[in-house]
C-alpha positions as CSV (number, residue, x, y, z in Angstrom):
1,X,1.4,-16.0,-40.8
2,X,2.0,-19.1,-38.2
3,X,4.6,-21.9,-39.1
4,X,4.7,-25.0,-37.4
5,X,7.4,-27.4,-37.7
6,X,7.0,-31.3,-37.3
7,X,10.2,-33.0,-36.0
8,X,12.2,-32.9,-32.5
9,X,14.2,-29.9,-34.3
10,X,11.0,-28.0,-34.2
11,X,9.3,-29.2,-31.3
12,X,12.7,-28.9,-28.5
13,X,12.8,-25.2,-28.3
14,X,9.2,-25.4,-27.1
15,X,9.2,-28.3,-24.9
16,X,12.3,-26.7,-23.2
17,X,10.5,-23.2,-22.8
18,X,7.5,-25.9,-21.8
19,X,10.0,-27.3,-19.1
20,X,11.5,-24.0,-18.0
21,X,7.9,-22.2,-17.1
22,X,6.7,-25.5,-15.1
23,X,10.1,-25.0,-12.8
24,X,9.2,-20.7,-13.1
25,X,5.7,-21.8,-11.5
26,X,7.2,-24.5,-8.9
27,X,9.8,-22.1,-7.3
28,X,7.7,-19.2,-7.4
29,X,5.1,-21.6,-4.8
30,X,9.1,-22.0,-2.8
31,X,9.4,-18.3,-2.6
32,X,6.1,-16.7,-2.6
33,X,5.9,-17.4,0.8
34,X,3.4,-14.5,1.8
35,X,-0.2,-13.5,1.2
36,X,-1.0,-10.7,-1.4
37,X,-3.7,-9.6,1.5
38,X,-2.2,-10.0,4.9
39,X,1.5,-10.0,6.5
40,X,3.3,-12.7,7.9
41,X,3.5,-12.8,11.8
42,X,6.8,-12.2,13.5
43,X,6.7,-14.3,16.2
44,X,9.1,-16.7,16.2
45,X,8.1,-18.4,19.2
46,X,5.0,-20.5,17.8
47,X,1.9,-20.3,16.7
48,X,-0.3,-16.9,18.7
49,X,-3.0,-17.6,21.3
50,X,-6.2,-17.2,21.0
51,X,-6.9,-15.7,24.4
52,X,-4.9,-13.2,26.4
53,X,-5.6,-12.2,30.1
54,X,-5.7,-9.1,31.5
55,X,-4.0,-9.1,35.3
56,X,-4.7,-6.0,36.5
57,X,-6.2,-2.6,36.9
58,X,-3.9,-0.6,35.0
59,X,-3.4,-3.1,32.1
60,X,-7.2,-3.4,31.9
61,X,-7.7,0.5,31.6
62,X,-5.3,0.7,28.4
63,X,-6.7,-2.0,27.1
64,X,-9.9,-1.0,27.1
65,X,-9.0,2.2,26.1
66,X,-7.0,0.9,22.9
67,X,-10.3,-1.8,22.0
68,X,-12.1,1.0,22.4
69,X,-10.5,3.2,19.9
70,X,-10.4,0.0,17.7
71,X,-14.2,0.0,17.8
72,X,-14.5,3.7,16.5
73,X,-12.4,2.7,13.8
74,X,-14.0,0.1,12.3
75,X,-17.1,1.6,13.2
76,X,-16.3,4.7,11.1
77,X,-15.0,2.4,8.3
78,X,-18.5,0.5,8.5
79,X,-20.5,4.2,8.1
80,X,-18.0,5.2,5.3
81,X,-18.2,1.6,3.3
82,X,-22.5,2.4,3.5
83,X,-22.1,5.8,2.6
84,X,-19.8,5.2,-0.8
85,X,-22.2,2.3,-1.6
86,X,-25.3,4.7,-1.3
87,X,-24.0,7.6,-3.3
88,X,-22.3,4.9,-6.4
89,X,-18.2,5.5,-5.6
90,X,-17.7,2.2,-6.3
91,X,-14.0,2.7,-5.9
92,X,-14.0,4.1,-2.5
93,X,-16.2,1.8,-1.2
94,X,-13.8,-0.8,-1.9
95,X,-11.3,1.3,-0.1
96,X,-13.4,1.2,3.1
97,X,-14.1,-2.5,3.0
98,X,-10.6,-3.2,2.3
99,X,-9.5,-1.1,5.5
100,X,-12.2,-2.5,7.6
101,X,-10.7,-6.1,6.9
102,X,-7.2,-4.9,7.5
103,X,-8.1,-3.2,10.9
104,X,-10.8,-6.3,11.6
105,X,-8.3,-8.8,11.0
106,X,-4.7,-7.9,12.9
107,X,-6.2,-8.8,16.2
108,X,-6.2,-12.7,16.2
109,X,-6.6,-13.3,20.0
110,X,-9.7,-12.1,22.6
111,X,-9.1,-10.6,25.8
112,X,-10.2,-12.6,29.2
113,X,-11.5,-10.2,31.9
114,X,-11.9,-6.8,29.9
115,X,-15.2,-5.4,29.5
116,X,-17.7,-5.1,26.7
117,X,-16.5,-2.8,24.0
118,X,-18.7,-1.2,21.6
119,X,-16.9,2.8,21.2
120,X,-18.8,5.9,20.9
121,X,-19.2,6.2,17.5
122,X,-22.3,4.7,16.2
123,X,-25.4,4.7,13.5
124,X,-26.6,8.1,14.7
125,X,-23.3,10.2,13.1
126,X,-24.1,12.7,11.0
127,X,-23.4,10.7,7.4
128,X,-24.9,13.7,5.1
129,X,-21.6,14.4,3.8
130,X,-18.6,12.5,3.0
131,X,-17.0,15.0,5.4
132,X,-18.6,14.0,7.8
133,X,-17.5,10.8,7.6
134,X,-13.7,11.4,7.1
135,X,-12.7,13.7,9.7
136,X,-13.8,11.2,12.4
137,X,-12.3,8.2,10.5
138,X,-8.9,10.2,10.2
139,X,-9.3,10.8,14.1
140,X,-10.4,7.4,15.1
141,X,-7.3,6.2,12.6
142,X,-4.5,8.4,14.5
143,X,-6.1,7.3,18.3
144,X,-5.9,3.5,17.4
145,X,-2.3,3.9,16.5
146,X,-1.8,6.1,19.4
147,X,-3.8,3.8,22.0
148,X,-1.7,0.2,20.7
149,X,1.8,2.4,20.4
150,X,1.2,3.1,24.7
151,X,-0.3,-0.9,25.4
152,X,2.9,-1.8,23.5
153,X,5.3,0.9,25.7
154,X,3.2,-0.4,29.0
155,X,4.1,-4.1,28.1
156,X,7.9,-3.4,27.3
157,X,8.5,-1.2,30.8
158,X,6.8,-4.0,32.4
159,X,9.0,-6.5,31.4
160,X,9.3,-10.2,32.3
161,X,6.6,-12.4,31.2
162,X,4.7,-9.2,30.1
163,X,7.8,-9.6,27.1
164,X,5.4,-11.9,25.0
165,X,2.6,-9.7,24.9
166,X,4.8,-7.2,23.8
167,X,5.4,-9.3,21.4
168,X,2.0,-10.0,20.5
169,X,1.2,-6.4,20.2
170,X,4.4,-5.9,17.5
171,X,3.2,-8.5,15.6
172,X,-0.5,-7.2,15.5
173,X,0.6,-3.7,14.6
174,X,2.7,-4.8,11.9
175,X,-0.1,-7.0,10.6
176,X,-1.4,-3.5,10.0
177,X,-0.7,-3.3,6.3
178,X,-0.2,0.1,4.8
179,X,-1.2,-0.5,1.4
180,X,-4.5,-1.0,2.9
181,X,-5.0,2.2,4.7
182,X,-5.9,4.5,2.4
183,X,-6.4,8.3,2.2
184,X,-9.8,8.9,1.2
185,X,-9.3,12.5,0.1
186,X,-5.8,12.2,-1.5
187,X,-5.4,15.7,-3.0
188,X,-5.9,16.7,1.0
189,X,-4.5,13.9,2.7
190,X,-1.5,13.1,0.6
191,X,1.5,15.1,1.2
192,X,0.8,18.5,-0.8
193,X,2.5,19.3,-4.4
194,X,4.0,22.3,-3.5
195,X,7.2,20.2,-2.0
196,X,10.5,20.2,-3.8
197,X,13.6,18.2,-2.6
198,X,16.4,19.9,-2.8
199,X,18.4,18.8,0.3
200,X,21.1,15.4,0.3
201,X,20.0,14.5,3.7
202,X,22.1,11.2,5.1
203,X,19.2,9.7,6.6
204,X,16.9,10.2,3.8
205,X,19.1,8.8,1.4
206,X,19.6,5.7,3.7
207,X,16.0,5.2,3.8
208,X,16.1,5.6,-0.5
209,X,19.1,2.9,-0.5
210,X,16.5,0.6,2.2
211,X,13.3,0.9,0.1
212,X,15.2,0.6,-3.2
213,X,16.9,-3.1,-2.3
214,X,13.6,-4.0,-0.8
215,X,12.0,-3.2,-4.1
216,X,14.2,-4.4,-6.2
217,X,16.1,-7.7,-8.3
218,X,18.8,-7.3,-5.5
219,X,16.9,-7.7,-2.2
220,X,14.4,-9.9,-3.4
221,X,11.5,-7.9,-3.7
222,X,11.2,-9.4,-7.9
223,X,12.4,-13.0,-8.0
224,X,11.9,-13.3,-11.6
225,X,9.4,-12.0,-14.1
226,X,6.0,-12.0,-13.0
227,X,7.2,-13.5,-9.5
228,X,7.5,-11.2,-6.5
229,X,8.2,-11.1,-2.7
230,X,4.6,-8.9,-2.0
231,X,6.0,-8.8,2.4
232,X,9.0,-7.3,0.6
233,X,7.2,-4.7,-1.6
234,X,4.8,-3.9,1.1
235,X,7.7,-3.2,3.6
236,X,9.4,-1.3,0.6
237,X,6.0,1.3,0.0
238,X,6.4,1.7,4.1
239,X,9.9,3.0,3.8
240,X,9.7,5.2,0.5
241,X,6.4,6.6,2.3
242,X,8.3,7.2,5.5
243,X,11.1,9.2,3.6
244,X,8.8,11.5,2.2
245,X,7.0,12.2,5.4
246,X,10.0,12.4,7.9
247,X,12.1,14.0,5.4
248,X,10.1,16.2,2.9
249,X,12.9,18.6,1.5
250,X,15.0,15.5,0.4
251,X,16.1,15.6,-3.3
252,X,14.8,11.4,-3.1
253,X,11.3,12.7,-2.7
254,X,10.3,12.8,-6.3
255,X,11.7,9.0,-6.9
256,X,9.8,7.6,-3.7
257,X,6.5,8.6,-5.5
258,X,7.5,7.5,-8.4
259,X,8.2,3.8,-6.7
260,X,5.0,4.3,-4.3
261,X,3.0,4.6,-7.4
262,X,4.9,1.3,-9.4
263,X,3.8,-0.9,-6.2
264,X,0.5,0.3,-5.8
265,X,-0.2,-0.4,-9.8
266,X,2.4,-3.5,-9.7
267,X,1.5,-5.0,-7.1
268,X,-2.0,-3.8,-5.2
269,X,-3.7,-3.3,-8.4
270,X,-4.5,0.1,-6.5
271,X,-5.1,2.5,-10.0
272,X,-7.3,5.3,-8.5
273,X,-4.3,6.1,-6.1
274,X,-1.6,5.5,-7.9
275,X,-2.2,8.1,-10.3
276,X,-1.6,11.1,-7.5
277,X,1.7,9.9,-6.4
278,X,2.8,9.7,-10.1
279,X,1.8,13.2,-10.2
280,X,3.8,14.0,-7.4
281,X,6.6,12.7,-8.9
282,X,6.7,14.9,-12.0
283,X,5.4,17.8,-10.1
284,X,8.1,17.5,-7.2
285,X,10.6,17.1,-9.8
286,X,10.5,18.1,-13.0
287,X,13.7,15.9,-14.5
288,X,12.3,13.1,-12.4
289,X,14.6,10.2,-13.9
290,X,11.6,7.8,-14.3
291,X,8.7,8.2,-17.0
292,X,6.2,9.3,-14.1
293,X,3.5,10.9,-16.8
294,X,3.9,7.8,-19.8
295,X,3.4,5.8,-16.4
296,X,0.3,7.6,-15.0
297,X,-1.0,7.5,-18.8
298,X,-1.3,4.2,-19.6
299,X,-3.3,4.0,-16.4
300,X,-5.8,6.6,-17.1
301,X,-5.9,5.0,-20.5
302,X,-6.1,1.4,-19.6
303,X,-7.4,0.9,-15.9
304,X,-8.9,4.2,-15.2
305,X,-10.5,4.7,-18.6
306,X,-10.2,8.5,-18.4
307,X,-9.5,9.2,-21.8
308,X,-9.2,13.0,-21.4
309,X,-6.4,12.3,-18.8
310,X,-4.7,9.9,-20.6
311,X,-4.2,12.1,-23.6
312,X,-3.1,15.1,-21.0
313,X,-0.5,12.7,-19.6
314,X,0.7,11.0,-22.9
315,X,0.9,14.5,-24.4
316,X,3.0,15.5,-21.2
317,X,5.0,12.8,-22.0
318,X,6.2,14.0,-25.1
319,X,6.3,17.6,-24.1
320,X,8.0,17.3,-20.4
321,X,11.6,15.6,-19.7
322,X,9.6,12.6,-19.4
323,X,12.7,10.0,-19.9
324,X,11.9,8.1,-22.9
325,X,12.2,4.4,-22.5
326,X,12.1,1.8,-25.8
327,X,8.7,2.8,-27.4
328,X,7.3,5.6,-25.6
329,X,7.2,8.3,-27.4
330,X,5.9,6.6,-30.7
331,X,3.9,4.6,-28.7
332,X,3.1,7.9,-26.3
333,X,1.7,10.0,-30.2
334,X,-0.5,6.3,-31.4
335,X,-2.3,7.0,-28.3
336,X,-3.4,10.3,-28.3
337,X,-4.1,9.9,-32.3
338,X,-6.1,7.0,-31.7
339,X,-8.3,8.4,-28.6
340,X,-8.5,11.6,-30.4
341,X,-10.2,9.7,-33.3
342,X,-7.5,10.8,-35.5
């Protein structure tokens, strides 16, 4: 039953909830300064040019070398994006355009005096398998980074006015957001679910403490309900996923998927991934302190529609030292009676 009251007694509480989501909306526009699709630059000198020159032989070579690689890349992405399309994976296919707009897009300058690029990796790959297509992505991936990690050591040993287009070349490679470059067979590519952390390892733990403020109330990474920071979250994803790859017997392990998989649904609407990092939570950890399976449930259940899976993980949840938060568990058995037509 709904009740309304006529008077001011019955109409303030409203107009000052009225009054207190109109400031909510005006201060998140003061601090959601960044995009939900691309970095900020770091340059704190002005705005970026829109040509650089090359000077010389040597500068030209690794260049061309790096532009090159940055052809194959995209290329590759271009192939894979067709491929997903033809075959109906409508999910990787978004993957693939997504990456191709990340690489396309960190670059916002042309070079004067290098020559045509176009890479060696063209229409006439072998594109009967996704395979096929994946290895020489994941290759053409690693040589990019490779290739812009040397222009930016060549720049930095040169020095002197060579300083801003070291610069430049930070900025660019930070503009390379992680969220967007994505593992396109992640029971492969992911790290495997055989590791268990065990070890208290300084450096890990300082890299947990880093990712956590980023993430969290604290450091600024969630303003207020429904308002985030998404440069801080981003930069938070980076650091849980470095933990986990530089230190992979760390007892944090388990709770860097855990967060890894609250961005990527929180934040990147990213569902089809998130759900194997929440595995590699509960997996890695068994008394994982977060509710990794209720989490990777309502997922499968909501965004994935994978009924099957849903059940699997609510049932988990219940059966597992899942740590119950308010509701779960009854809400955890409603589920599974309801998509078990019970």
């Amino acid at each position: 039953m709904v009740v309304t009251r006529i008077g001011w007694f019955g109409t303030a509480p409203a107009l000052l909830l009225s009054v207190v989501l109109c400031s909510s909306v005006f201060f998140a526009g003061c601090w959601q300064y960044t995009s939900r699709t691309k970095p900020p630059d770091t340059l704190s000198s002005g705005k970026a040019p829109t040509v650089m020159l090359i000077n010389d032989p040597e500068e030209e070579a690794a260049v061309f070398a790096m532009e090159s690689a940055r052809a194959d890349y995209l290329n590759c992405l271009k192939l894979l994006q067709a491929y997903y399309f033809k075959i109906g994976n409508l999910d990787k296919e978004r993957w693939a355009g997504k990456e191709y707009k990340n690489v396309a897009s960190t670059r916002t300058w042309e070079w004067e005096g290098l020559p045509p690029v176009a890479g060696s990796i063209g229409a006439d790959m072998n594109v009967e398998t996704e395979h096929s297509l994946v290895e020489p992505l994941m290759s053409a991936r690693r040589d990019y980074k490779a290739r812009v990690d040397a222009v930016i050591k060549m720049y930095e040993a040169r020095g002197g006015p060579h300083e801003y287009k070291a610069r430049l070349m930070v900025t660019m490679k930070r503009r390379l957001d992680p969220v967007f470059v994505y593992p396109y067979f992640p029971e492969l590519q992911l790290p495997p679910l055989s590791l268990r952390g065990t070890e208290v390892i300084p450096e890990a733990e300082q890299l947990f403490d880093d990712a956590k403020a980023l993430w969290g109330w604290w450091g600024g990474g969630k303003i207020a309900p429904a308002i985030s920071n998404y440069d801080k979250q981003r930069r938070a994803l980076a650091t849980f996923m470095q933990l986990v790859e530089e230190y992979p017997t760390s007892r944090r392990i388990a709770l860097s998927a855990y967060y890894i998989a609250e961005i990527y649904k929180e934040y990147f609407k990213e569902n089809a991934l998130c759900v194997f990092w929440y595995e590699r939570a509960w997996t890695w950890d068994p008394h994982v302190e977060e509710p990794a399976c209720f989490q990777a449930a309502t997922v499968y259940d909501f965004h994935l529609y994978n009924f099957a899976k849903a059940v699997e993980c609510y049932q988990m949840s219940l059966d597992r030292p899942d740590p119950g938060r308010l509701g779960n568990r009854w809400y955890a058995q409603s589920r599974i009676k309801a998509l078990m037509g019970q």
